[in-house]
C-alpha positions as CSV (number, residue, x, y, z in Angstrom):
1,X,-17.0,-9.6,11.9
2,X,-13.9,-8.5,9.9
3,X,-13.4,-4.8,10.6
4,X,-11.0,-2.4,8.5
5,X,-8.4,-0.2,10.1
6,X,-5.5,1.7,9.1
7,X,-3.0,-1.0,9.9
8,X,-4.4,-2.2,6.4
9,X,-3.9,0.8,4.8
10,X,-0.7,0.3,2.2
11,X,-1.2,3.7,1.0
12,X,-2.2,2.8,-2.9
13,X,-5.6,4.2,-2.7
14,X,-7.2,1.9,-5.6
15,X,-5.6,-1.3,-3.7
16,X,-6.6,0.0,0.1
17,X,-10.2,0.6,-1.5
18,X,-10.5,-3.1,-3.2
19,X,-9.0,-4.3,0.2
20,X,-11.8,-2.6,2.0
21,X,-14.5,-3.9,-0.6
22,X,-13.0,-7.7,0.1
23,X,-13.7,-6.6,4.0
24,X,-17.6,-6.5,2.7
25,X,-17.6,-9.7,1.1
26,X,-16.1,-11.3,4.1
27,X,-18.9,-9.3,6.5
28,X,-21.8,-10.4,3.8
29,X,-20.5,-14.0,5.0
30,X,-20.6,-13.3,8.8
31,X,-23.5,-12.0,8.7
32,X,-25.1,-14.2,6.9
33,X,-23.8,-17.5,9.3
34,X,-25.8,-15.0,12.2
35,X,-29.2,-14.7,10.6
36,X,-30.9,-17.9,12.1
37,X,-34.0,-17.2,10.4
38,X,-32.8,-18.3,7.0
39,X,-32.7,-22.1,7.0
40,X,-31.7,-22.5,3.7
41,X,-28.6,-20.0,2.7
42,X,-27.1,-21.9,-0.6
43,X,-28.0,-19.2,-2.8
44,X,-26.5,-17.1,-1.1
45,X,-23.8,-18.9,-0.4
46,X,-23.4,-19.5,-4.1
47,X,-23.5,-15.7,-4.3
48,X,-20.8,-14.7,-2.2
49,X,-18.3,-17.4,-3.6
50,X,-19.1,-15.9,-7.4
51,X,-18.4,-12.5,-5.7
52,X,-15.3,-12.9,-4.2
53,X,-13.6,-14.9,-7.0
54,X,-14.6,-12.3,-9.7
55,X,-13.8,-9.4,-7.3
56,X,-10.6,-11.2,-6.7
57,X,-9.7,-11.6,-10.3
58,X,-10.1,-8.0,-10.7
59,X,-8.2,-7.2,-7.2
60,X,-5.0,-9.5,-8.3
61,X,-4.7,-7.8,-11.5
62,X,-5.1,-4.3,-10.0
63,X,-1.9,-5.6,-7.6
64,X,-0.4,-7.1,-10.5
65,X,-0.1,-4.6,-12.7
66,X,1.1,-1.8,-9.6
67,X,3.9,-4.4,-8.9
68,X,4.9,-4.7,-12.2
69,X,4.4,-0.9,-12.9
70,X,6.8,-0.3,-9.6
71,X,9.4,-3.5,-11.3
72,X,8.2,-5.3,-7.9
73,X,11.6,-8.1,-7.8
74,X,8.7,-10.5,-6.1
75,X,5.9,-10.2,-9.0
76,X,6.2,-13.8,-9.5
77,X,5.9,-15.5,-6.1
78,X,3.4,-12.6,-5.4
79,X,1.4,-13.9,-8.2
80,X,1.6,-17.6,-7.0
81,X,0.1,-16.6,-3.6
82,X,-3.0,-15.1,-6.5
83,X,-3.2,-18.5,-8.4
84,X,-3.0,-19.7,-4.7
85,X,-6.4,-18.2,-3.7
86,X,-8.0,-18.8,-6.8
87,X,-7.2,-22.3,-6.8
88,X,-8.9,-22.8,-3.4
89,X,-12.0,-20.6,-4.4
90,X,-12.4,-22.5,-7.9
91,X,-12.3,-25.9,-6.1
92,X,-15.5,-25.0,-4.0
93,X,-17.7,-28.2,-4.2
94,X,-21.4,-26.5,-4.3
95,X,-22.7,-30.1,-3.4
96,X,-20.7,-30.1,-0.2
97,X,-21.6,-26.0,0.8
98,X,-25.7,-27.6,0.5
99,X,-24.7,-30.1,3.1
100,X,-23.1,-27.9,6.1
101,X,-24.2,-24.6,4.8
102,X,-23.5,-23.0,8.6
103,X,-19.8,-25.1,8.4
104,X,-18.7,-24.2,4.9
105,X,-19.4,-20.2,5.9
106,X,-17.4,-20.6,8.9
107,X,-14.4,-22.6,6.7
108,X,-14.7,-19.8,3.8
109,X,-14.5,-16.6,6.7
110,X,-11.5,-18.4,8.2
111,X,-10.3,-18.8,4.8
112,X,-10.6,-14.9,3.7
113,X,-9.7,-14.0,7.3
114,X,-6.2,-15.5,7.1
115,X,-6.1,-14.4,4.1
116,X,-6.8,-10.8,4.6
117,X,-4.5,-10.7,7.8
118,X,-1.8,-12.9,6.2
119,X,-1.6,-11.4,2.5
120,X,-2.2,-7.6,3.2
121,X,-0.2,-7.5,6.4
122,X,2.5,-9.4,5.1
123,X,2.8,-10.0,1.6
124,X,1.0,-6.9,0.6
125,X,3.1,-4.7,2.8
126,X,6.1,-5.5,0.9
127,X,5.5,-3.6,-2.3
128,X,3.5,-0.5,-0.2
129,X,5.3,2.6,-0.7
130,X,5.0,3.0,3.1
131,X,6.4,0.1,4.3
């Protein structure tokens, strides 16, 4: 389980609060991959893919537009890191999720895992007004 603490906290209340919402996504995963009683979890599944790539499309423009609003010298690479992301969400094979259903959850919370511990506490800290 992904849990939310103030070392994620940049300070930017309408970023720290989409951060925390992408926390939830993550935890719908985890808890999902626990419930043994569903055998078959591709809707699911399918679900909380389409979540997080149209939260994150929202999120990245929310960031996007503070950075640029802020003249943020790293906008660019910053964005690149985005297009990063949604690359590896768009190229989600829903054929290969039906065959390992337990696997691909584990692959996609390692995924937004790094991601969340890599990106916000790294990347995102950059442009936070409190470094």
């Amino acid at each position: 389980m992904l849990q939310w603490s103030d070392e994620y906290r940049l300070g930017i209340d309408s970023i720290d609060a989409q951060h925390k919402h992408l926390f939830d996504i993550a935890n719908k995963a985890y808890h999902l991959l626990l419930n043994d009683l569903r055998l078959d979890k591709y809707d699911e599944i399918v679900e909380i893919i389409e979540e997080l790539r149209n939260y994150a499309v929202t999120h990245f423009n929310t960031e996007e537009q503070y950075m640029a609003s802020i003249r943020y010298p790293k906008l660019l690479s910053h964005k690149v890191e985005h297009n990063d992301f949604m690359e590896k969400i768009n190229s989600v094979n829903l054929d290969e999720i039906d065959e390992n259903q337990d696997r691909f959850l584990l692959e996609i919370l390692d995924f937004i895992a790094d991601w969340l511990q890599n990106h916000i506490l790294k990347v995102d800290r950059q442009f936070a007004p409190n470094k």
